[in-house]
Every structure is written in structure tokens, then in C-alpha cells.
C-alpha positions in Angstrom: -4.6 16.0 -40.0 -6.6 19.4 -40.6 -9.5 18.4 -38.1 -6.2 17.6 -35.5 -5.1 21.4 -36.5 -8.9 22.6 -36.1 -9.8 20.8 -32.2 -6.3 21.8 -31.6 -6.8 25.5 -32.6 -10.4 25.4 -31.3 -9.3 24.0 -27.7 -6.6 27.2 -27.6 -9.4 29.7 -28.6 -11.4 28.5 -26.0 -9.0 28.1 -23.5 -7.8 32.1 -24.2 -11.4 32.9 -24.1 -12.1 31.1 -20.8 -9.1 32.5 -19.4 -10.1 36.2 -20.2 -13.8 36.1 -18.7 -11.8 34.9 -15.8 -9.3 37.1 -15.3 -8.9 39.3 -12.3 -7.5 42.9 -13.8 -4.9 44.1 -10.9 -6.1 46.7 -8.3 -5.0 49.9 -10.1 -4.9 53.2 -7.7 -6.6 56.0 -9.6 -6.6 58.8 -7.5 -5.4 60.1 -4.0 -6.0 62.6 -1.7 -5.0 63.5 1.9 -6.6 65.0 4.7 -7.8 64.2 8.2 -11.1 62.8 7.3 -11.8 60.6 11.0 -11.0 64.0 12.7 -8.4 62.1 14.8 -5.5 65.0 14.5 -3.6 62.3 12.0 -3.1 63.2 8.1 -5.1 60.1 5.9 -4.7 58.8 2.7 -8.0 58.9 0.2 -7.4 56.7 -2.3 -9.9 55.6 -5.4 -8.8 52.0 -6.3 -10.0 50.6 -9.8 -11.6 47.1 -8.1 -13.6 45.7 -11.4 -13.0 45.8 -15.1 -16.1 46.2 -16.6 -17.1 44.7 -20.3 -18.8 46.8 -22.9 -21.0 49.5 -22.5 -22.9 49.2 -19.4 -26.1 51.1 -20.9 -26.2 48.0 -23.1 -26.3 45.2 -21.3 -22.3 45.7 -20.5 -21.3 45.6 -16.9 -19.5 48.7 -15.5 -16.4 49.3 -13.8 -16.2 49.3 -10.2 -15.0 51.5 -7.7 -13.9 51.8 -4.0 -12.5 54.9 -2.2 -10.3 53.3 0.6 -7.9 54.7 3.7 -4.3 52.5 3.4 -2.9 52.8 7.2 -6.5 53.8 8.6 -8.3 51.3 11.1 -11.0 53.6 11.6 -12.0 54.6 8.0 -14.3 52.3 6.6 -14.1 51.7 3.0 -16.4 53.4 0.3 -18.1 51.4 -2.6 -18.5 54.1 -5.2 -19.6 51.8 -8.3 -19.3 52.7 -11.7 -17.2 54.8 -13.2 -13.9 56.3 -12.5 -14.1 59.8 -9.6 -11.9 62.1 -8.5 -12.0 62.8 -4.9 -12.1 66.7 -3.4 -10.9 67.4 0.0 -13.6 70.3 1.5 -11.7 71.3 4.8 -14.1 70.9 7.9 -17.7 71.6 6.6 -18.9 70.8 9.9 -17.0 71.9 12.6 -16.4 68.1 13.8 -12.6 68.4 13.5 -12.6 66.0 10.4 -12.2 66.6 6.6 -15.2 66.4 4.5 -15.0 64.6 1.1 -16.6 65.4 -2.2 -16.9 62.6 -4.8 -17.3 63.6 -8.5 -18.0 60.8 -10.5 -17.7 60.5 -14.0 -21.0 59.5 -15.9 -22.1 56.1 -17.9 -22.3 58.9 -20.6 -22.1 62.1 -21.5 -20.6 64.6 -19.8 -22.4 65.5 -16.4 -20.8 64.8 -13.8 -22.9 63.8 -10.2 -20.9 65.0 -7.2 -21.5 64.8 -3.3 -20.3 65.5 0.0 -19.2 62.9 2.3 -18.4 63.3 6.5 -17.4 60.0 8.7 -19.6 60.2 11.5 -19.9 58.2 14.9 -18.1 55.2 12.7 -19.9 55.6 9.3 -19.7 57.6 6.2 -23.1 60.2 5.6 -23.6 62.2 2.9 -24.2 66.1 3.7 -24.3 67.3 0.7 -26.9 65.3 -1.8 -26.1 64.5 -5.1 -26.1 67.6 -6.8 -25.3 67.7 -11.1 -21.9 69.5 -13.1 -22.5 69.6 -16.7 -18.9 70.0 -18.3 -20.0 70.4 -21.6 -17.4 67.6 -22.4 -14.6 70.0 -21.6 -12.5 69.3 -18.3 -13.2 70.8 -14.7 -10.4 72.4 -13.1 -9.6 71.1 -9.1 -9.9 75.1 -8.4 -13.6 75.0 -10.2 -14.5 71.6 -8.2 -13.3 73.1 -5.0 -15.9 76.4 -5.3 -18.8 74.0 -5.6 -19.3 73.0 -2.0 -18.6 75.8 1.1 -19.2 76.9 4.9 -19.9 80.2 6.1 -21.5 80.8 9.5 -22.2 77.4 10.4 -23.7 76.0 7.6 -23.4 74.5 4.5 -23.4 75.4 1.0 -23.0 74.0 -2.4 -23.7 75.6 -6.3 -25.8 73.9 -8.3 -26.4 74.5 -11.8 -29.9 76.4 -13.0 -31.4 73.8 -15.3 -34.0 76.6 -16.5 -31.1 78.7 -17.6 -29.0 78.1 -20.8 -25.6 79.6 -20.0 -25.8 77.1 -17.0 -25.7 79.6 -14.0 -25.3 78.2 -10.7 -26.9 78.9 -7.7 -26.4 78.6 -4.2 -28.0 76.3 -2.3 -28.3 75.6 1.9 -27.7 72.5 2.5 -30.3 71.5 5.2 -29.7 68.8 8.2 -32.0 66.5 7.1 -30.4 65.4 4.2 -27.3 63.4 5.8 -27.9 60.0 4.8 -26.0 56.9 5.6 -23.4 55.5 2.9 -22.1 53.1 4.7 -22.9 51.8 7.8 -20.5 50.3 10.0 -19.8 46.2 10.4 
């Protein structure tokens, strides 16, 4: 009768345990923005949709999270895979005088608390970064929208961003021209 109780018990355990490797977690929205990112004169929806549940710690041997930035009620926007960990999205205005929205990304790391951020622009059917990945060290403490916002600019035609000085210990940042050569295709269109 116990070894009944035991296959029975086992069969359950591995039955729950098949069940949860298995499971598909629920689309979870994370974050949203709006603007008019395709530069069609129509307000959009920027939305950072949880896609993947990871397991463990991806720095050993775990698999991450996943992330996509999508555009609910936009046939023109074409999704963005944005991988691990969870970002918050940062509407920049018109960086480049194309009549659409640009869009920062600031994604939170694997560990620790520096935070990679870019610049996105949808161009000709295709998202290009124009800003390159650039680093914000938090310290661990939390950055402000306001303090996100000041990282990336336009005056006179060209583009900005503030980096910080890696050579300096208070972490002073310093303006940096972004130059045309380093738009590069994030997602090229199907």
C-alpha cells in the first residue's frame, strides 16, 4: 500500500513539475508610453510587454526574461525585441526633424545597477538606433523620468546625449554629438 501512496505521490510531483517547465506565464504589460513615433500625425501607444518568464539567474546558466516593446492599434510600427530584463521607455520629442517621436530604451541590467540606454527613430519601415548604447550608473538608487529625459537632446540640428565620465569618481557627465554614422538597423522590416 505505501509503494501505491509513493508511484501515486511521485506521478503528481512529476506531473506538477512537467506542468510548470511548460507553462506559458500570461503577456503582462509593463510599461507604456505615447507619442507619434511613425510621424504619421496620429498619437501611438509604446508598450513594453513581459513575453518570457525567465528561470534563475541568467549569469548562471538561468535563462532571462524576455522583452518586446510593441504599438497596439499601429499597422505601421513594427515590433521591438528588447531581451532581457524589464525597460522603461522615454519619449524624446522629434530628435530628427522627421515629424516622428524618437524613443529611448533604458534597460535594467542582469546585475547591478547600470543601466544601458539608447535612442530609437522608425525610419523608411524599420526601427535605427541614433543614439548608441550609452551607460547610467544609478548607484542602486532610482532615476527620476525628469533625470532620464535630460540624457538625450537636440539643438541646432543635431543630436546630443550625456554620458557618464568613467575616469571621474563623482560620475560627471558629458556631452556627447551624436554623429550620422552610428544609426544602425534594429529591426529590419518583413
Amino acid at each position: 500500500m505505501r509503494i501505491l501512496i509513493l508511484i501515486l505521490l511521485s506521478g503528481l510531483f512529476t506531473t506538477y513539475l512537467y506542468a510548470r517547465e511548460n507553462r506559458k506565464p500570461p503577456e503582462a504589460t509593463v510599461h507604456s508610453i505615447r507619442g507619434d513615433f511613425d510621424g504619421d500625425g496620429r498619437i501611438d501607444s509604446a508598450t513594453v510587454v513581459h513575453v518570457k518568464e525567465g528561470r534563475g539567474n541568467p549569469v548562471e546558466d538561468g535563462t532571462p526574461d524576455e522583452y518586446e516593446i510593441r504599438f497596439p492599434g499601429s499597422s505601421t510600427l513594427k515590433p521591438v525585441k528588447a531581451g532581457c530584463c524589464s525597460l522603461r521607455l522615454v519619449n524624446e520629442g522629434d530628435l530628427d526633424d522627421d515629424g516622428a517621436d524618437e524613443l529611448s530604451l533604458v534597460q535594467a541590467p542582469m546585475n547591478g545597477c547600470t543601466y544601458p540606454m539608447k535612442t530609437c527613430s522608425f525610419t523608411h519601415g524599420a526601427w535605427r538606433d541614433i543614439v548608441p548604447l550609452f551607460l547610467v550608473p544609478t548607484g542602486c538608487s532610482p532615476v527620476s523620468e525628469e533625470a532620464l529625459q535630460q540624457r538625450v537632446s537636440a539643438e541646432k540640428g543635431s543630436i546630443y546625449y550625456l554620458d557618464t565620465d568613467g575616469n571621474d569618481e563623482n560620475g560627471e557627465l558629458i556631452r556627447k554629438k551624436v554623429s550620422a554614422r552610428t544609426a544602425k538597423k534594429i529591426n529590419p522590416p518583413e
